[in-house]
C-alpha positions as CSV (number, residue, x, y, z in Angstrom):
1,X,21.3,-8.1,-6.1
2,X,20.5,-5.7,-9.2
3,X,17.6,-6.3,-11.2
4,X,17.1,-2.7,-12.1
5,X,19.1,-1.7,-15.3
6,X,18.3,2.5,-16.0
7,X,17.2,2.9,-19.2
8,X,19.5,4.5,-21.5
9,X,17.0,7.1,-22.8
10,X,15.2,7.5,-19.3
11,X,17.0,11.0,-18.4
12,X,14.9,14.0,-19.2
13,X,16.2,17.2,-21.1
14,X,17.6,19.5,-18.4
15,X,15.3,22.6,-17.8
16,X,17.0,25.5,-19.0
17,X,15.2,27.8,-16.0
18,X,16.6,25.2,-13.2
19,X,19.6,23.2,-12.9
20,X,19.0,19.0,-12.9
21,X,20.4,19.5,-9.7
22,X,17.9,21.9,-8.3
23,X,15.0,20.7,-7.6
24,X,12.3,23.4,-6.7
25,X,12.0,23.4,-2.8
26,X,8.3,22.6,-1.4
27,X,8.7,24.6,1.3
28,X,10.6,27.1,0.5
29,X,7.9,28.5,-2.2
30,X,4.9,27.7,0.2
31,X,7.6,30.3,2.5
32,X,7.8,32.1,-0.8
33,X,4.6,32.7,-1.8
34,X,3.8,33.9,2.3
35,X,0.6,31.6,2.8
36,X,0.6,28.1,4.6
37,X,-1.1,26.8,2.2
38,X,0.0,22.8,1.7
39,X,0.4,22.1,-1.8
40,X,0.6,19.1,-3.6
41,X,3.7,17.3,-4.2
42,X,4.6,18.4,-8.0
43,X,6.6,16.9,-10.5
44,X,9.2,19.8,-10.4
45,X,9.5,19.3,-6.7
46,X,11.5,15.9,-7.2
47,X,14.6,15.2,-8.9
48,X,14.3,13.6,-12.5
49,X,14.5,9.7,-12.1
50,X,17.3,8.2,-13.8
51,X,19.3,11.5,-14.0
52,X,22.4,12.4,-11.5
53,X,19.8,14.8,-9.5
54,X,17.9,11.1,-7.9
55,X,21.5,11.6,-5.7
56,X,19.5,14.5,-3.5
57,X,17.6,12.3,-1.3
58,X,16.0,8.6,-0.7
59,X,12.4,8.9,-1.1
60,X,10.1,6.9,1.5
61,X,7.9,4.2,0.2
62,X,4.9,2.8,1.9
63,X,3.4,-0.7,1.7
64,X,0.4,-2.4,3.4
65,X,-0.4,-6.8,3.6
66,X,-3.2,-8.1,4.6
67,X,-4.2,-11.7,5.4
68,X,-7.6,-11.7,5.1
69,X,-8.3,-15.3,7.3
70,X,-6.1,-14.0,10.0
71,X,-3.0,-15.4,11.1
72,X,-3.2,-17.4,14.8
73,X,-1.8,-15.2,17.3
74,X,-0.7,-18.0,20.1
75,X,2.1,-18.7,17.4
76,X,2.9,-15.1,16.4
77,X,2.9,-13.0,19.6
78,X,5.6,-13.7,22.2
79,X,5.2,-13.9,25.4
80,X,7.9,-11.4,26.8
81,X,7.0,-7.7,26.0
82,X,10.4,-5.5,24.8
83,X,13.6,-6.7,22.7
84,X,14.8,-9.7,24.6
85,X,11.7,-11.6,23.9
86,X,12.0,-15.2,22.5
87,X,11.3,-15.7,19.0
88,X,7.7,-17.6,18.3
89,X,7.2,-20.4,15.8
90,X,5.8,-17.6,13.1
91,X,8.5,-15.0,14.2
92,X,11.5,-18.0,13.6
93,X,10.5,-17.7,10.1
94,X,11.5,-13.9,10.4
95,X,14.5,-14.5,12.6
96,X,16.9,-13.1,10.0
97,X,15.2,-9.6,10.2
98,X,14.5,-9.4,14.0
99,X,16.3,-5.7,14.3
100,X,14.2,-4.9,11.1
101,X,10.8,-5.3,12.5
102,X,8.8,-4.8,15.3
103,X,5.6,-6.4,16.4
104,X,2.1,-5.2,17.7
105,X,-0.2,-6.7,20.1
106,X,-3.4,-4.8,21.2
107,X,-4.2,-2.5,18.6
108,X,-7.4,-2.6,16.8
109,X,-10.1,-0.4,15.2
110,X,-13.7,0.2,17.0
111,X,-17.0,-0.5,15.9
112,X,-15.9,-3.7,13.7
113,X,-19.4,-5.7,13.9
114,X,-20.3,-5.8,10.3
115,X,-23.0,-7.7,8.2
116,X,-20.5,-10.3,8.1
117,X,-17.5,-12.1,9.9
118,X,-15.5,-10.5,7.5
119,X,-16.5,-7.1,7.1
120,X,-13.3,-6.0,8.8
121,X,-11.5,-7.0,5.4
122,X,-13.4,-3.4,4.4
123,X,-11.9,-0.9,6.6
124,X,-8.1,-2.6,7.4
125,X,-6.7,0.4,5.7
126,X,-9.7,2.9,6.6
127,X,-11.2,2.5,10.0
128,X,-14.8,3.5,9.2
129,X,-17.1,1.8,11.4
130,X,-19.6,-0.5,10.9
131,X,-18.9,-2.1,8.1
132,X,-21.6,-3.3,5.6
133,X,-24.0,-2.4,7.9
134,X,-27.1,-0.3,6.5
135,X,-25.9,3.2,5.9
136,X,-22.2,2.1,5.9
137,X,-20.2,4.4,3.4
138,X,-16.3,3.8,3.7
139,X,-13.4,6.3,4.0
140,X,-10.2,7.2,2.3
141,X,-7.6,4.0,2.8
142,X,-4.5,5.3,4.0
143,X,-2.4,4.6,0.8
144,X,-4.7,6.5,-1.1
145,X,-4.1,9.3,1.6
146,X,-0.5,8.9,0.5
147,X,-1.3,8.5,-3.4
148,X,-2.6,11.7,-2.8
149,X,-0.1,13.5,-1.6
150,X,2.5,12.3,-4.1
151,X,0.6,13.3,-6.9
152,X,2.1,12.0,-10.5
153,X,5.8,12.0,-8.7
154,X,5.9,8.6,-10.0
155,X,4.9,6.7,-13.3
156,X,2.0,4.8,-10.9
157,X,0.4,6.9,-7.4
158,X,-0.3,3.6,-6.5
159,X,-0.5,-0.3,-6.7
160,X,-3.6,-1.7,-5.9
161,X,-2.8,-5.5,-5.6
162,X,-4.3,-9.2,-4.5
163,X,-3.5,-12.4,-4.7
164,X,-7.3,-13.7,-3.8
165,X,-9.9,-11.6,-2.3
166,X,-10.6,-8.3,-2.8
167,X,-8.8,-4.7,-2.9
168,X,-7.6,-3.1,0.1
169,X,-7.7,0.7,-1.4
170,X,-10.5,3.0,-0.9
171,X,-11.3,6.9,-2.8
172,X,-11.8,9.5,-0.5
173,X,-15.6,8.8,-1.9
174,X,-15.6,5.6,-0.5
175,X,-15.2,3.5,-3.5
176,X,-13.5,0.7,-3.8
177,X,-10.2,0.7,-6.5
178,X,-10.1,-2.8,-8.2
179,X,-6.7,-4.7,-7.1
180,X,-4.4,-6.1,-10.1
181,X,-4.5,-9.8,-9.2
182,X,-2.1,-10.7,-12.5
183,X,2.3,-10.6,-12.2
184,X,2.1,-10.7,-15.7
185,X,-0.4,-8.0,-16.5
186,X,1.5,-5.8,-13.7
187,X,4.8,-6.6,-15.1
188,X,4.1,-5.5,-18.5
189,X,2.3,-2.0,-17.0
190,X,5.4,-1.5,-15.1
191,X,7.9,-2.6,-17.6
192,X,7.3,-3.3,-21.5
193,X,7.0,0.0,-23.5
194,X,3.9,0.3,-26.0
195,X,4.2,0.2,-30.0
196,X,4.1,3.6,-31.3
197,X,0.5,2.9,-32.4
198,X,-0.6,1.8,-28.7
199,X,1.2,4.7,-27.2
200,X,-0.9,7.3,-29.7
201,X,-4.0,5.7,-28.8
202,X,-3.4,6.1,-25.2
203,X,-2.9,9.6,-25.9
204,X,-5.9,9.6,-27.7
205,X,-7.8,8.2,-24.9
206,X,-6.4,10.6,-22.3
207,X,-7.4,13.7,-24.6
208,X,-10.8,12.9,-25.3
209,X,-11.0,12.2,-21.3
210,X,-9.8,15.6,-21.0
211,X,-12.5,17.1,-23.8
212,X,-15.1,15.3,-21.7
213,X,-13.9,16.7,-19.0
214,X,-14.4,20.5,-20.3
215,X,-17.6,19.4,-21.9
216,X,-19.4,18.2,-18.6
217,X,-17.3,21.3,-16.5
218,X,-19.0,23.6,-19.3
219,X,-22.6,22.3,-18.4
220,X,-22.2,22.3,-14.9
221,X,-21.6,26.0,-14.4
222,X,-24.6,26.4,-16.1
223,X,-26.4,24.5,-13.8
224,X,-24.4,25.8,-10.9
225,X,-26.3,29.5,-10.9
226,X,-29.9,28.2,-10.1
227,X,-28.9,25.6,-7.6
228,X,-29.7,26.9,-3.8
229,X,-26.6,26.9,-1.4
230,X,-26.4,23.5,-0.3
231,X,-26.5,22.1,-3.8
232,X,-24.2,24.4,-4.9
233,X,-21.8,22.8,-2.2
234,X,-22.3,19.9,-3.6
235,X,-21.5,20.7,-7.1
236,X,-18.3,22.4,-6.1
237,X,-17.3,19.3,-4.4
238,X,-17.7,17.9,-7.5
239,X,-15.9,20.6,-9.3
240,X,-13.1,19.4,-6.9
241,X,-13.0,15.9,-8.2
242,X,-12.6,17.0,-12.0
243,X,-9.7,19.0,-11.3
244,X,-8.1,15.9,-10.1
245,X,-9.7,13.9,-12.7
246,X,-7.9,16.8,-14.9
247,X,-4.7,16.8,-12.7
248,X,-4.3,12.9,-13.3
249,X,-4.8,13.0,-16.8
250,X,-2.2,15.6,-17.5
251,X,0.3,13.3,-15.4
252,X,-0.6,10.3,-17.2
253,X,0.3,12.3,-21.1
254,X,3.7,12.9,-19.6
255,X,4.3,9.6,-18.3
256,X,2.8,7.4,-21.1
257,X,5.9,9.5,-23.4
258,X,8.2,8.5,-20.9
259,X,10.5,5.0,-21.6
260,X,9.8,2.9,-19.0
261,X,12.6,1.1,-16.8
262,X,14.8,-1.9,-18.1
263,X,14.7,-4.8,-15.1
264,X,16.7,-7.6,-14.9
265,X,13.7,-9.8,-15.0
266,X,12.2,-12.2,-17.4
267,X,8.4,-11.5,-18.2
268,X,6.8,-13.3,-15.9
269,X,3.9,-16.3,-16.1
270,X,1.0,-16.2,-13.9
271,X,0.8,-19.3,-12.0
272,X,-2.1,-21.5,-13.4
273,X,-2.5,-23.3,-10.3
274,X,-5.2,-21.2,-8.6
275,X,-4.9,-22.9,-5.6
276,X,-0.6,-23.0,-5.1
277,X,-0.8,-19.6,-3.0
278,X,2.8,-20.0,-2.0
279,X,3.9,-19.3,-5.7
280,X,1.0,-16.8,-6.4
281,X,3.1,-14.9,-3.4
282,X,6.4,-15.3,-4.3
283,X,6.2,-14.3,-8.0
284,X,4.2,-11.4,-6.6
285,X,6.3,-10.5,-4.0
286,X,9.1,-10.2,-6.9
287,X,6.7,-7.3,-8.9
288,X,6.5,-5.6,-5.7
289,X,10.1,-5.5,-5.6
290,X,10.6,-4.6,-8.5
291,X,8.6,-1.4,-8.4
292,X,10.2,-0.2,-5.3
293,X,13.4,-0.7,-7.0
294,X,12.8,1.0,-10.3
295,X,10.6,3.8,-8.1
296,X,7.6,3.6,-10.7
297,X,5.4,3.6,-7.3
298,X,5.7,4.5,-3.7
299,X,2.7,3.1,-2.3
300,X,1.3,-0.2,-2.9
301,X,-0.9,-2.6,-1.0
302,X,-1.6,-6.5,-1.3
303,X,-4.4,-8.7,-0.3
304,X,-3.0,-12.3,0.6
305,X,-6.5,-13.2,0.7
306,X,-7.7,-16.7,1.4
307,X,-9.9,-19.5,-0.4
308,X,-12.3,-22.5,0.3
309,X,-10.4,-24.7,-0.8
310,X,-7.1,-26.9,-0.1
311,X,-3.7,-25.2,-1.0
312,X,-1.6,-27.0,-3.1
313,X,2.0,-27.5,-2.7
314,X,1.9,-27.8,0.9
315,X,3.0,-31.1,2.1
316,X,1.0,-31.8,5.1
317,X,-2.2,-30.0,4.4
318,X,-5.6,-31.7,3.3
319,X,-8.3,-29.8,4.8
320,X,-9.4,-26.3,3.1
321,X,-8.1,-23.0,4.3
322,X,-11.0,-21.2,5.3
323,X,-12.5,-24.4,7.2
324,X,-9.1,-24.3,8.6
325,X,-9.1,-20.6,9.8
326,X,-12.2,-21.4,11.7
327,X,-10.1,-24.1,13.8
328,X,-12.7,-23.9,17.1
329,X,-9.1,-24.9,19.2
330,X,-9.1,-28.0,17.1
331,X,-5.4,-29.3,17.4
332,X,-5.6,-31.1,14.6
333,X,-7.0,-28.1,12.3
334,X,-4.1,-26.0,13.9
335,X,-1.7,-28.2,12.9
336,X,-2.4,-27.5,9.0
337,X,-3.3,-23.7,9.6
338,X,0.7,-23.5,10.8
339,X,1.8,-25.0,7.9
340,X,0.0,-22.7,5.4
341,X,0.7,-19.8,7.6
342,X,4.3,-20.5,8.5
343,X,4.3,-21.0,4.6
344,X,2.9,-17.4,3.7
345,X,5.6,-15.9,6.6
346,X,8.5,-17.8,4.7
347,X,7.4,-15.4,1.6
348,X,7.5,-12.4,3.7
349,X,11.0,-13.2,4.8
350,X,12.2,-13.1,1.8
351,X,10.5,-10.5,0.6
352,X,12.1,-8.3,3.3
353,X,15.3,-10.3,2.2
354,X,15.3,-9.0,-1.4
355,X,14.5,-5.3,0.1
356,X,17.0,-5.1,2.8
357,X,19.7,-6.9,0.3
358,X,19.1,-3.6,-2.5
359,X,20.5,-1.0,-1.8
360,X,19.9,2.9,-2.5
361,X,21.8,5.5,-1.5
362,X,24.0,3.3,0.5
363,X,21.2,2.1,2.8
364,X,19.2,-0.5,2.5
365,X,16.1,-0.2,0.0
366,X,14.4,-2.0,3.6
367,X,15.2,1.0,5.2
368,X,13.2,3.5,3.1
369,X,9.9,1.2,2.9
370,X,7.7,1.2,5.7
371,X,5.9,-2.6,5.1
372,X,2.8,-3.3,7.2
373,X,2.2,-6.7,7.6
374,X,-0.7,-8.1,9.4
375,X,-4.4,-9.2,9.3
376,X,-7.9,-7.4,9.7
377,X,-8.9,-10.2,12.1
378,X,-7.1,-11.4,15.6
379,X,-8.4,-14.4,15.8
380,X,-10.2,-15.8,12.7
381,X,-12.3,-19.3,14.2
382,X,-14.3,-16.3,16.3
383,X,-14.4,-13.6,13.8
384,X,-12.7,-11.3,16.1
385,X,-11.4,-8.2,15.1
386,X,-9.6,-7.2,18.3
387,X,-6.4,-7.4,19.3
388,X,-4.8,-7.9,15.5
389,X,-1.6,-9.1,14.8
390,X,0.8,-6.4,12.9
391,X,4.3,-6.4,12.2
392,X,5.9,-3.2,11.1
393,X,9.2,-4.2,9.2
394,X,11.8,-1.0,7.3
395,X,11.0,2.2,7.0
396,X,13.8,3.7,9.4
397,X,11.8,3.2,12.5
398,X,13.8,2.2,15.7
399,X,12.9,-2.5,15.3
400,X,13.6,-5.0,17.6
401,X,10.8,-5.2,20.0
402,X,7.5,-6.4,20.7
403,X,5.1,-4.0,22.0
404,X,2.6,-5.5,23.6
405,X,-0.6,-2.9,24.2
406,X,-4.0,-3.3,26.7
407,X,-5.3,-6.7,25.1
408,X,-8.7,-5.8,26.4
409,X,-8.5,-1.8,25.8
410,X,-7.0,-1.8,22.7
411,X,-5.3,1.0,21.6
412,X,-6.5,2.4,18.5
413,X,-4.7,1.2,15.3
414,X,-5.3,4.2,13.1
415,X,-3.1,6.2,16.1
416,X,-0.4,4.5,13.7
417,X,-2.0,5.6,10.2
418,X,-1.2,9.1,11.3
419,X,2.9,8.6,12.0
420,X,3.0,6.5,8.4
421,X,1.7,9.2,6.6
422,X,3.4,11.5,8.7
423,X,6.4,9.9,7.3
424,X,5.1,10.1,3.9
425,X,5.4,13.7,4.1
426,X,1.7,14.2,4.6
427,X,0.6,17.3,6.6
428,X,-1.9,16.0,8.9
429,X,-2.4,15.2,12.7
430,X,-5.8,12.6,12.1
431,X,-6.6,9.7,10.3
432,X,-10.5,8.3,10.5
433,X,-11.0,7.0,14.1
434,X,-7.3,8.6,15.3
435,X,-7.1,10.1,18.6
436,X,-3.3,10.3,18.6
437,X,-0.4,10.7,16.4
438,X,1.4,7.3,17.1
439,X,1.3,4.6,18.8
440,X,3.3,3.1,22.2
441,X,6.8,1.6,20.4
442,X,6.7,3.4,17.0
443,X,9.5,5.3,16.8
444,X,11.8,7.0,14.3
């Protein structure tokens, strides 16, 4: 499978201080420069994309799916713990990819009561506690963690996405980063180039951000010398936001000059039948796809959401989804909850399909991209948030197996956070309500 043509013009003027093939080494000027200091991942530490120096290494990819009405766990978890288990009605629609994944039982974050059933939507990718509750103030989600720590090494730090509900991605200030719900919109920020007119007006935009920027930084140290101490913290901390704000801008004037990529790939339609969910995931599956492939992102996450209201195109159900997800151990209801949710899995499959099936450096693409599959709730008709289901597929962990932890004591589920953005190259040892680096059956 190639969708992914490079553009012709993509490869950037060799730097006459540094061969193409040369990257500078991250660690070997933090060794250089004789401090431990962790610095951000630059530009100049990663090859050129499109040039002959993207032959050094595979870069690791991160993505993160959330269901947002759950999935039901009686037809996803097995009953077997380790390799030899036997495949479950939900896990025969991944059968293909069984040595590519491995499934979690028992894993959840604490504190989940929130002002609603489903709060826990919230802090999925976080772990803050409580949330919604008075005084609630969310954390840094852990792609943004990730987004972070790449810095501008790619045309996007991130894709924020959703096919209903809301955004899974969080600011270190708790602030919630609007999700791109539209193939089409996403496909033409990905891959159409601007007129020469849009592309100077973007610039224009992006400098008078950056004369803003020196305007209000101008002010500010004026300010800053008859504030007492703990003010003056504060205004630093905000000091350290503009010079990301300033950091973000300068990356964003090198990559609106850049060409984009050439895909393989007509320009996409959204689907106008809000209600046909299965085709709202496939086509957005495909846009996923294709920015792993063409590397304009490394992190990206996806809301599956849910709806009140009956999903089309799936022979069989009648009743509404959400009404559905709150079953109460009504067979019937069951019955057309599997067939939306077997229906969503099918997606996956082939999502993991078209990733395993590219190939990049001669491995699959599968193999690079760590994808997180799962739900904030573990069982939906109650509102639970305990004992989720998650399926970790790719990202050249040792698959196979189903790891079944305390379903009473549940482990914590942020103990995994730390290894994925570990393996993000991310120098750290917590993540929000961490207590360990891992979790029982993730392994490299």
């Amino acid at each position: 499978m190639t969708w992914f043509t490079p553009h012709p013009h993509k490869t950037s003027s060799p730097d006459p201080r540094r061969s193409l093939h040369q990257p500078m080494d991250r660690r070997f000027f933090l060794k250089a420069a004789g401090t431990s200091l962790a610095l951000p991942m630059l530009g100049a530490m990663q090859p050129t994309i499109g040039s002959a120096a993207t032959k050094v290494a595979a870069q690791p990819r991160f993505v993160a799916i959330c269901g947002g009405l759950g999935f039901h766990t009686p037809y996803l978890f097995p009953n077997q713990e380790g390799r030899n288990y036997e495949l479950t009605p939900y896990l025969q629609r991944l059968k293909d990819h069984k040595d590519d994944f491995t499934v979690f039982s028992g894993l959840s974050h604490p504190e989940q009561n929130g002002n609603n059933g489903h709060a826990s939507s919230l802090t999925w990718l976080t772990s803050a506690q409580r949330p919604g509750l008075a005084g609630f103030r969310n954390t840094i989600s852990l792609d943004q963690l990730m987004a972070q720590h790449l810095g501008g090494t790619t045309r996007l730090p991130y894709l924020s996405l959703a096919n209903d509900g809301g955004s899974l991605a969080w600011t270190s200030n708790g602030i919630n980063i609007p999700a791109e719900n539209s193939p089409s919109r996403l496909f033409k920020t990905l891959f159409i180039d601007g007129t020469k007119q849009e592309i100077e007006a973007k610039m224009g935009e992006l400098r008078r951000g950056r004369s803003i920027l020196d305007t209000v930084v101008g002010e500010a140290k004026k300010l800053d010398r008859t504030l007492d101490p703990k003010d003056r913290q504060k205004l630093h901390e905000y000091f350290t936001a503009i010079r990301d704000l300033e950091t973000r801008i300068g990356q964003s004037q090198e990559w609106t000059l850049k060409p984009k990529p050439d895909v393989n790939y007509e320009p996409p339609k959204d689907v106008a039948d809000k209600q046909d969910i299965v085709s709202k995931q496939r086509l957005m599956y495909d846009m996923m796809v294709l920015a792993l492939q063409t590397d304009s992102t490394r992190v990206m996450t996806l809301s599956l959401g849910g709806m009140n209201a009956v999903p089309s195109n799936i022979p069989g159900v009648k009743t509404d989804w959400h009404n559905l997800s709150h079953h109460g151990k009504d067979e019937e209801k069951i019955k057309e909850l599997r067939l939306i949710e077997e229906a969503e899995l099918n997606e996956f499959n082939t999502f993991l399909t078209k990733l395993k099936a590219l190939e990049e450096f001669d491995q699959p693409l599968l193999d690079h991209t760590a994808v997180l599959f799962g739900s904030n709730l573990g069982n939906a008709s109650a509102h639970d948030w305990h004992n989720l289901p998650i399926v970790l597929a790719g990202g050249g962990y040792k698959h196979g197996s189903y790891v079944a932890h305390d379903a009473k004591n549940n482990t914590r589920f942020a103990n995994m956070f730390v290894s994925l953005a570990q393996r993000m190259g991310v120098e750290t040892d917590t993540f929000g309500s961490s207590t360990a680096e891992s979790v029982r059956g993730l392994e490299m």
